[in-house]
ROLUMLO-590466 format. One line per 3 residues: number of its first residue (from 1); for each residue x, y, z of N, C-alpha, C. Coordinates in pm, 1 decimal, decimal comma. Layout:
REM residues N
NUM> X/Y/Z/X/Y/Z/X/Y/Z  ...
END
This chain:
REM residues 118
1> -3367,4/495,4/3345,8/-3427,0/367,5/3373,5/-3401,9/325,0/3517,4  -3276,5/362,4/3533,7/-3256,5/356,6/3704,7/-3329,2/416,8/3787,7  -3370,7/521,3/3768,9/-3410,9/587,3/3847,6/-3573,2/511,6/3903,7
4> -3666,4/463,2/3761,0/-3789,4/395,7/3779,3/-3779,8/286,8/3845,3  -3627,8/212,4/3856,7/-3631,6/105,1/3950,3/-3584,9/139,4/4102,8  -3559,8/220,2/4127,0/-3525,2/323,2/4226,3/-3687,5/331,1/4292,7
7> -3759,8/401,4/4224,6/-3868,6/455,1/4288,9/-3983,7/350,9/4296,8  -3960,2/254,3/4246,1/-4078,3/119,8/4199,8/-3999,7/41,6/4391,7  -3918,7/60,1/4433,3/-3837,9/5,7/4485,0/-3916,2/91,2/4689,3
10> -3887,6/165,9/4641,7/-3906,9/278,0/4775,1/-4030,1/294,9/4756,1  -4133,2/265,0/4676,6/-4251,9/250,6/4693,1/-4348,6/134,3/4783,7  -4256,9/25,5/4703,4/-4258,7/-118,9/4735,1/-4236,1/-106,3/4928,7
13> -4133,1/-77,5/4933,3/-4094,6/-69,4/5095,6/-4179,1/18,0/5198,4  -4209,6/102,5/5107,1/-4328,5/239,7/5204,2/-4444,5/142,5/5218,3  -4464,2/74,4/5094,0/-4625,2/-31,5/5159,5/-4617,5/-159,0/5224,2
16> -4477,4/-189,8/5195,9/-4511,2/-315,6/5301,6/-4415,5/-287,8/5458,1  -4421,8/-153,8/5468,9/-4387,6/-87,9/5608,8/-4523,2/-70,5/5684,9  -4668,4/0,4/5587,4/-4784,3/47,8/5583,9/-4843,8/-80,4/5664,0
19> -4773,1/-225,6/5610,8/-4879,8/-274,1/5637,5/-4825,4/-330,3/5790,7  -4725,6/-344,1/5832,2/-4666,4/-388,4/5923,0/-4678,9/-317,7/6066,9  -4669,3/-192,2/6028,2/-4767,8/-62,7/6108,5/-4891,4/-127,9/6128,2
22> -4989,1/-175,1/6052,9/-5085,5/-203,1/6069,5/-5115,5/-307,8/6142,0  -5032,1/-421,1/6138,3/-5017,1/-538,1/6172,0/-4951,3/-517,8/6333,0  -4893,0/-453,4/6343,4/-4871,1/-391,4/6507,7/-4936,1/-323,4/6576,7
25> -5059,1/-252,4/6478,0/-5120,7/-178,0/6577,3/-5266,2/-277,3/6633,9  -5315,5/-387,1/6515,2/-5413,8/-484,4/6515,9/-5384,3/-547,1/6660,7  -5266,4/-625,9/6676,1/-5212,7/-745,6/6769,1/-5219,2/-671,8/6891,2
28> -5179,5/-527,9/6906,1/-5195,8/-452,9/7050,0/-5361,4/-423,0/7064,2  -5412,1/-373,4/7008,0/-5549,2/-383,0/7050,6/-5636,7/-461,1/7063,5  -5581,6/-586,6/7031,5/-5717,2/-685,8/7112,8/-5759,4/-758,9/7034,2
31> -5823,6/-723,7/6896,7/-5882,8/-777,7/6798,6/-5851,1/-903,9/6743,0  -5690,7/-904,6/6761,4/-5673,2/-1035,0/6646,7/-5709,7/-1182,1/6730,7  -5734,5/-1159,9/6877,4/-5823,2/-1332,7/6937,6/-5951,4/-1316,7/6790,2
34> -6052,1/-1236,0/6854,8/-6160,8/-1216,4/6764,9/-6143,3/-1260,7/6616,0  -6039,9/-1222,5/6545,2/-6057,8/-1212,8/6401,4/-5992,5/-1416,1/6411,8  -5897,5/-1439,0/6479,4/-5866,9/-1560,7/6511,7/-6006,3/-1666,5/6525,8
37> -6079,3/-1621,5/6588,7/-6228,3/-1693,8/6631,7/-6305,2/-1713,1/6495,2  -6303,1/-1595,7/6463,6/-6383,3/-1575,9/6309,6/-6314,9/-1644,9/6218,6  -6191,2/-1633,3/6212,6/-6107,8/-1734,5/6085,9/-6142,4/-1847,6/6096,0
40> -6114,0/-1890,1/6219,2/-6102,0/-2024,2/6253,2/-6274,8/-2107,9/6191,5  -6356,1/-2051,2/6290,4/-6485,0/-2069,3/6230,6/-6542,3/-2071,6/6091,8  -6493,8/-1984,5/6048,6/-6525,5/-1967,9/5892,3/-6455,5/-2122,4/5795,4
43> -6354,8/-2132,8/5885,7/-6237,9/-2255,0/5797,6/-6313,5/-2369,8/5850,5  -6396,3/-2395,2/5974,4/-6468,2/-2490,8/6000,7/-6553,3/-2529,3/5958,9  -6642,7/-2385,5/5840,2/-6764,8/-2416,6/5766,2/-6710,0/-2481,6/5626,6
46> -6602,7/-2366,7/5599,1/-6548,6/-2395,4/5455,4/-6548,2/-2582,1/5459,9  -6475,9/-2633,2/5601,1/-6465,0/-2726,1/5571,9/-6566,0/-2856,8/5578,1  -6663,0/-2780,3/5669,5/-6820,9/-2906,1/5648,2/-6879,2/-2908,4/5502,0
49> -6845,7/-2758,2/5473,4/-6910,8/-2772,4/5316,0/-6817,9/-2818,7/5211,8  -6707,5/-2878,5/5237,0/-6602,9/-2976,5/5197,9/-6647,3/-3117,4/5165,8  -6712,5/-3110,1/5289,6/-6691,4/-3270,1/5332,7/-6855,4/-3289,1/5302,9
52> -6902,1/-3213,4/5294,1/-7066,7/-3249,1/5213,5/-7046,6/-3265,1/5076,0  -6951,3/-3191,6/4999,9/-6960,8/-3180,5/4839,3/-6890,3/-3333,0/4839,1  -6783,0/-3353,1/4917,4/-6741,1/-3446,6/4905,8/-6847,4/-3580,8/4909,4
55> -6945,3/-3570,3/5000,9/-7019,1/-3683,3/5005,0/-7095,5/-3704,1/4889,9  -7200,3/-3560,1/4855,7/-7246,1/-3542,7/4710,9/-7166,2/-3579,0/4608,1  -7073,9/-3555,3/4590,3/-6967,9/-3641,1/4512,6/-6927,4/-3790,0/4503,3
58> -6950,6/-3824,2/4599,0/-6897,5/-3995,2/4655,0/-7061,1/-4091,8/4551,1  -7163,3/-3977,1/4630,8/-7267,2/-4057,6/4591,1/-7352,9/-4019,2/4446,5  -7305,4/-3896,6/4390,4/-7310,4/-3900,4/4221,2/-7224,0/-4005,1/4164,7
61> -7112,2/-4033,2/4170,1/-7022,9/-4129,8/4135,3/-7126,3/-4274,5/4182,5  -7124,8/-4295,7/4290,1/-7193,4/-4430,0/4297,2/-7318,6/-4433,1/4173,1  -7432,1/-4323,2/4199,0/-7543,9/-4355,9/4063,3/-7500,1/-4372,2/3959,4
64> -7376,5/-4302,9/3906,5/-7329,8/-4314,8/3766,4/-7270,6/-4404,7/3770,3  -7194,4/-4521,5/3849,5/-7147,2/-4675,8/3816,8/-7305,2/-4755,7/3804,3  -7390,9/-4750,5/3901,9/-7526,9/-4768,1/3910,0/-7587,2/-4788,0/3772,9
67> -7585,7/-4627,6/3718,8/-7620,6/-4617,8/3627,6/-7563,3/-4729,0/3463,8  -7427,6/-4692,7/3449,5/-7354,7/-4756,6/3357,4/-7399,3/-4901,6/3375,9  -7361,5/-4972,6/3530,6/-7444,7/-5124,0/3528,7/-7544,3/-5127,1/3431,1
70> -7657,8/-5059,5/3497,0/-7782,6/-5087,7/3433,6/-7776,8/-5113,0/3272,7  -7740,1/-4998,9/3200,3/-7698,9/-4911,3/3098,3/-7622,0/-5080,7/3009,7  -7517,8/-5155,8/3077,7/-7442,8/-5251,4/3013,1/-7604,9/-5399,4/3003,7
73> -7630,3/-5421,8/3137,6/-7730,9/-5488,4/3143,1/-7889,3/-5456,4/3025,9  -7933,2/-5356,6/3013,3/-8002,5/-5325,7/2930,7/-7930,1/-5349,2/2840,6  -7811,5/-5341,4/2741,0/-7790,3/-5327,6/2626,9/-7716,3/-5509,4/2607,6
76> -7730,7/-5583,3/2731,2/-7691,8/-5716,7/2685,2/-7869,8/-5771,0/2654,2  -7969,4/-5724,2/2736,4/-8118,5/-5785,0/2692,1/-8159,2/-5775,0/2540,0  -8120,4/-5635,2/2482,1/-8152,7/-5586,1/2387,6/-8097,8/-5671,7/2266,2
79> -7976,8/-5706,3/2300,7/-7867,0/-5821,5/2220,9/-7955,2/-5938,7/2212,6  -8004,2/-6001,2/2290,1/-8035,6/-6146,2/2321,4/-8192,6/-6138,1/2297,6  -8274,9/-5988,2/2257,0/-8423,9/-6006,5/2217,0/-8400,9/-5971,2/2113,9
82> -8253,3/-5908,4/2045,0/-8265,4/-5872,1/1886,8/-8233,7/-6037,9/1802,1  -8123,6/-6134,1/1904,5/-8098,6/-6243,0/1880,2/-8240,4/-6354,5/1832,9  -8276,5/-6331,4/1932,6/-8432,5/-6441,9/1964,9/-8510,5/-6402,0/1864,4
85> -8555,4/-6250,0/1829,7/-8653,9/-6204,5/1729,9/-8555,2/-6263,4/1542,5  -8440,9/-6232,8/1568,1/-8412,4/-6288,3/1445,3/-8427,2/-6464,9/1408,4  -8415,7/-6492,3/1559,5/-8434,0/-6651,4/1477,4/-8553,8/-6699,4/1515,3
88> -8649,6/-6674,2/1550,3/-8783,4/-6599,2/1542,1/-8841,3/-6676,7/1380,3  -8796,3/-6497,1/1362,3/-8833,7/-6437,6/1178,8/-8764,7/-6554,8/1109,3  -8640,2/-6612,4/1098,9/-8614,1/-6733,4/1042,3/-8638,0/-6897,3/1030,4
91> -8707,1/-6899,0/1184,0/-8814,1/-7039,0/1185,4/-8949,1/-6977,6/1104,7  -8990,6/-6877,0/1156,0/-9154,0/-6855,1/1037,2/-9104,4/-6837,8/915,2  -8982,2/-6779,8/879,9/-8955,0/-6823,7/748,4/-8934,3/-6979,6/687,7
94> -8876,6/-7024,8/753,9/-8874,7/-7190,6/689,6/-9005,8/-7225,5/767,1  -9075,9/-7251,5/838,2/-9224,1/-7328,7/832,9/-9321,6/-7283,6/755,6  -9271,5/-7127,0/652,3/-9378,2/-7127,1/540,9/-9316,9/-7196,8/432,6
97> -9203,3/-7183,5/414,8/-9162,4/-7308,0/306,4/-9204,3/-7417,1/300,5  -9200,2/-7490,6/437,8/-9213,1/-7614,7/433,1/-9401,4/-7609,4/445,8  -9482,7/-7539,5/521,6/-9626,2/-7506,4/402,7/-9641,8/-7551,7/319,9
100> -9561,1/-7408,1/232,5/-9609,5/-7450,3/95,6/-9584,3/-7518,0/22,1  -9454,2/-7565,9/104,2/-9403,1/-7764,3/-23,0/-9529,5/-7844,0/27,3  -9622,9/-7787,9/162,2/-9677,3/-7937,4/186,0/-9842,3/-7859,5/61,6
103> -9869,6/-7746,4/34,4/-9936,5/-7718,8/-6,4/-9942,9/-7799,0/-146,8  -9815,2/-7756,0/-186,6/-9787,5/-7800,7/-337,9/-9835,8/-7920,1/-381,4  -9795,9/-8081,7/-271,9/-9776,8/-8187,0/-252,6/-9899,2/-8223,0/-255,5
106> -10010,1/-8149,5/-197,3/-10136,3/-8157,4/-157,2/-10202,1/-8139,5/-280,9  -10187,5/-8053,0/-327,3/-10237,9/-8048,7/-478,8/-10266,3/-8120,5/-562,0  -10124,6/-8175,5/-583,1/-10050,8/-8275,8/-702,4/-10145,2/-8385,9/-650,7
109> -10182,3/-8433,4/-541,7/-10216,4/-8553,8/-444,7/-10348,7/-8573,6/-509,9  -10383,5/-8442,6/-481,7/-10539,4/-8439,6/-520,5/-10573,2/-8440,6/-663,9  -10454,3/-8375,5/-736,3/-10493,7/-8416,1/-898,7/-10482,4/-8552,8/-915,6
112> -10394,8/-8605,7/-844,8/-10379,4/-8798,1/-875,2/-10491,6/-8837,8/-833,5  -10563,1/-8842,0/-734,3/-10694,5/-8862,7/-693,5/-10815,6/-8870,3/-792,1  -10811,8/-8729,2/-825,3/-10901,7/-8663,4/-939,4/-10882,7/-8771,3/-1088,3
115> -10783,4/-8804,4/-1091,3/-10713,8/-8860,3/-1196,2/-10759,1/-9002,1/-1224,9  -10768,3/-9084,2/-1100,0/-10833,1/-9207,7/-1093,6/-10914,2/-9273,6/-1144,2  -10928,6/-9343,4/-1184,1/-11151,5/-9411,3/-1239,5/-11193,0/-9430,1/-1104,8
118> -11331,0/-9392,8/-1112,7/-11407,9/-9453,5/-1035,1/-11490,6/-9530,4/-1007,5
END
């Protein structure tokens, strides 16, 4: 078992020697201004397209408070025309009552009439 941590070990060190080699030979030849330019740039887009999602973001959030307003406002109209239509339907309900008591009344009126000598 020692031995696999032994060799997991001296493996480990051969590649991050590999890369350090590499990393010394990059910085002497020139390249890393360049790759510096390119990073840098690239982190400048990453970050406009940051700051756009961010705005797209700022202003989905605004429609959806927008929205919800509306959304509370519509559902207080809906309250206050379901209100009105019910008492509505409950005045035409009592002015046919009171109709047909005057219907009734009218009747009776007219049989007393009918009833009379003439």
């Amino acid at each position: 078992m020692k031995i696999h941590y032994i060799v997991l070990f001296v493996l480990c060190g051969t590649l991050s020697g590999c890369n350090r080699s590499l990393d010394a030979t990059n910085s002497t030849t020139g390249t890393a201004p360049s790759q510096m330019k390119d990073y840098d740039e690239q982190v400048k887009r990453q970050q406009a397209q940051l700051d756009a999602y961010d705005n797209r973001s700022k202003q989905a959030d605004e429609q959806l408070q927008a929205q919800a307003a509306m959304q509370k406002r519509g559902d207080a109209l809906l309250a206050e025309q379901e209100q009105l239509l019910k008492r509505q339907q409950e005045d035409i309900a009592r002015f046919q009552k009171i109709l047909d008591t005057w219907e009734s009344q009218q009747k009776q009126y007219q049989k007393y009439l009918d009833s009379l000598p003439k």
